[in-house]
C-alpha positions in Angstrom: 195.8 189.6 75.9 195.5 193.3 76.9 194.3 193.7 80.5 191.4 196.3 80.6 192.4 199.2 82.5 189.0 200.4 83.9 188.3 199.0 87.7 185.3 198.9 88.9 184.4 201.6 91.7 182.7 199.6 95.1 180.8 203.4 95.6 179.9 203.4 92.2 178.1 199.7 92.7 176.6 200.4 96.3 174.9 204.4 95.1 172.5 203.0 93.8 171.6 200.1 96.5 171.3 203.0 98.8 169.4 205.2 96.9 166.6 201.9 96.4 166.5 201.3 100.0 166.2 205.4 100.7 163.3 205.8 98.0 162.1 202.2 100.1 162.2 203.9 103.6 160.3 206.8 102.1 157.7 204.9 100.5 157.4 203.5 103.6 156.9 206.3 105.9 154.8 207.7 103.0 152.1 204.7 103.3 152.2 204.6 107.1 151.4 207.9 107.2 148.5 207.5 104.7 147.3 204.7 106.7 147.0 206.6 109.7 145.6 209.6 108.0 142.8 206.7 106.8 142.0 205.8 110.2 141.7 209.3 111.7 138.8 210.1 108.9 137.6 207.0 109.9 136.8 207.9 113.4 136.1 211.4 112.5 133.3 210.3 110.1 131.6 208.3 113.3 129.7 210.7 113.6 128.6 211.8 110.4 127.7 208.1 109.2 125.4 208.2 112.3 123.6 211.3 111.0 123.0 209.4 107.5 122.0 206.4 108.6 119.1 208.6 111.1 117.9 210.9 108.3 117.9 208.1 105.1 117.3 205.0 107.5 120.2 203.3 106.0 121.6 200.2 108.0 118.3 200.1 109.7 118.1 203.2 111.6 114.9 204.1 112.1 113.3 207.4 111.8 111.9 210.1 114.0 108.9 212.0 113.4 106.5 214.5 115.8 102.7 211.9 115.3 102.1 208.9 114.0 99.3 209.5 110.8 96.7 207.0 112.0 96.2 203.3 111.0 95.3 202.4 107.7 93.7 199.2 106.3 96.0 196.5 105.3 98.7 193.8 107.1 99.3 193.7 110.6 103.0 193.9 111.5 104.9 191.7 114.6 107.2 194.0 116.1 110.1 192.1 118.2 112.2 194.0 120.7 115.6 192.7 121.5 117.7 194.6 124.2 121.7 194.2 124.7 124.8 195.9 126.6 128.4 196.6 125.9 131.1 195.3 126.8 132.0 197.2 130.3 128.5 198.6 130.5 127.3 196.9 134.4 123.2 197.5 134.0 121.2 195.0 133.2 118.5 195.5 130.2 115.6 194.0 128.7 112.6 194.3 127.1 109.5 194.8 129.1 107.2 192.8 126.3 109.0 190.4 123.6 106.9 191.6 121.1 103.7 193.2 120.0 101.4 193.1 117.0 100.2 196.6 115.6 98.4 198.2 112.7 100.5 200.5 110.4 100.5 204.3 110.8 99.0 203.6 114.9 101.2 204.8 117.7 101.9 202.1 120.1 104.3 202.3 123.0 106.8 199.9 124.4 108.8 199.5 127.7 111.7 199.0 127.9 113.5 198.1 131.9 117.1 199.0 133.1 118.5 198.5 136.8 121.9 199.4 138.1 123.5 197.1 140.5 126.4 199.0 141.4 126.3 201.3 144.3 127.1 204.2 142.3 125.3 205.9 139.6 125.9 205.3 135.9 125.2 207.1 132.9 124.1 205.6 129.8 123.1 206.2 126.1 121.5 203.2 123.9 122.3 203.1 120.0 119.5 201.7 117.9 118.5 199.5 114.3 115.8 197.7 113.3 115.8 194.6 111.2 115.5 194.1 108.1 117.3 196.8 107.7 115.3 197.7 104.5 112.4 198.4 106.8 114.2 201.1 108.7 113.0 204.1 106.7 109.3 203.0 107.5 109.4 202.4 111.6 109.4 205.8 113.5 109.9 206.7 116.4 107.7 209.6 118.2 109.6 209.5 121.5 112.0 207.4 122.9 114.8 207.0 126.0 117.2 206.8 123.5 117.3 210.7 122.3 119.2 211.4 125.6 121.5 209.7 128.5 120.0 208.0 131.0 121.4 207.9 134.8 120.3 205.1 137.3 120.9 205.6 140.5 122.6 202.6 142.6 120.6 199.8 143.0 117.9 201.7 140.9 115.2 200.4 138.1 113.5 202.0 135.6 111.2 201.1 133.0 111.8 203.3 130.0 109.2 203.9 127.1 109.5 203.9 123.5 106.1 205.9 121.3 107.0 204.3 117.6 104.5 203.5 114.6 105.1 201.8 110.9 104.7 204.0 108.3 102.0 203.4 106.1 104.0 204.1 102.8 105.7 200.7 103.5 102.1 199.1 101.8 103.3 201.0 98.7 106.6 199.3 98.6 106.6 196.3 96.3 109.9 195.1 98.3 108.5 195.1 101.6 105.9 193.0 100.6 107.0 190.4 102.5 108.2 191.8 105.5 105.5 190.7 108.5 108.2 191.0 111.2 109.9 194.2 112.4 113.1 194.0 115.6 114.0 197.2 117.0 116.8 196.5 118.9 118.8 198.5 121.5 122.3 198.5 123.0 123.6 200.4 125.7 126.9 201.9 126.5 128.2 203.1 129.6 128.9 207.4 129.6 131.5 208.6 131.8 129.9 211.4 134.3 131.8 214.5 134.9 131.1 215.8 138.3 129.6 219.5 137.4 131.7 221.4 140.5 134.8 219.7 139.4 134.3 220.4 136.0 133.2 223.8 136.7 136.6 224.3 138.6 138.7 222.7 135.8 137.4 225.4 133.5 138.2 228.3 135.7 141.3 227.2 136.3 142.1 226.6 133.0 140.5 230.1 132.0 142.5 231.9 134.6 146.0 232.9 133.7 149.4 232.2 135.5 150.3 234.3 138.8 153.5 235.2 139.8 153.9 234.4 144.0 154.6 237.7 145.9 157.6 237.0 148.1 
């Protein structure tokens, strides 16, 4: 028997093994990267899936308009109001009435009440929906204590009014027809107040450039 004279080469067999687990290790930084590329767009489009859900009413955002356009004949509509905090946020909230019942296309206002038990002031800003969320486009809002922050003093309460109507096109949508119950619902989340002489000294620090000492 003739012994082959070719041996086999131990770099020859582990190349490519270390190649594989190279072209892994890339892959994998590749994806992790993608991944966190994913969730930065994510939080960077927070605020542009808030502006779509205000202006199309999607998710049940409701809508904002300058006077309601009167009531017209037709159903009568319940609207609920159901009030909530965030986790951290120290006021307590409710609604001032549990509901209402009000003609489409007539303004009606709502009261909301906040107090702050803490003995220092707090800033706050509510995010809002209504359910179903398919009547969202059709429930507007004229003014409301959600368009800016609110700041309660310590121990101080406040009742806080919301000017809203129905719109009467939701009579000529044939899948709204059975919608007879509106919830506007509110939560509120604690702001973090920036003292305006500390922050005005910040900036002029931080606008000012470096100074050598004079010995």
């Amino acid at each position: 028997m003739i012994e082959s004279s070719q041996k086999t080469n131990p770099s020859a067999v582990r190349q490519p093994v270390q190649v594989s687990e190279r072209r892994n290790a890339a892959t994998g930084l590749v994806l992790a990267g993608v991944a966190l590329g994913m969730v930065g767009m994510a939080f960077a489009a927070v605020p542009l899936y808030s502006l779509f859900c205000q202006v199309t009413g999607y998710g049940g955002t409701s809508q904002v308009a300058v006077a309601a356009p009167g009531a017209v004949e037709g159903r009568m509509i319940t609207v609920q109001f159901d009030a909530s905090i965030a986790s951290g946020m120290p006021w307590k909230f409710k609604p001032v009435q549990r509901e209402i019942t009000v003609r489409i296309g007539e303004e009606h206002l709502a009261f909301y009440s906040a107090h702050n038990p803490l003995k220092r002031k707090v800033m706050g800003t509510a995010t809002y929906n209504v359910t179903p969320h398919k009547a969202g486009p059709y429930f507007s809002k004229i003014d409301c204590f959600c368009f800016t922050e609110q700041v309660l003093e310590p121990g101080q309460t406040v009742e806080m009014p919301v000017s809203f109507f129905v719109d009467p096109d939701i009579l000529n949508d044939p899948g709204l027809d059975d919608v007879r119950t509106i919830t506007l619902s509110y939560t509120f989340f604690e702001k973090p107040i920036v003292d305006a002489d500390q922050g005005a000294q910040t900036s002029a620090l931080a606008s000012s450039p470096d100074k050598a000492e004079v010995n």
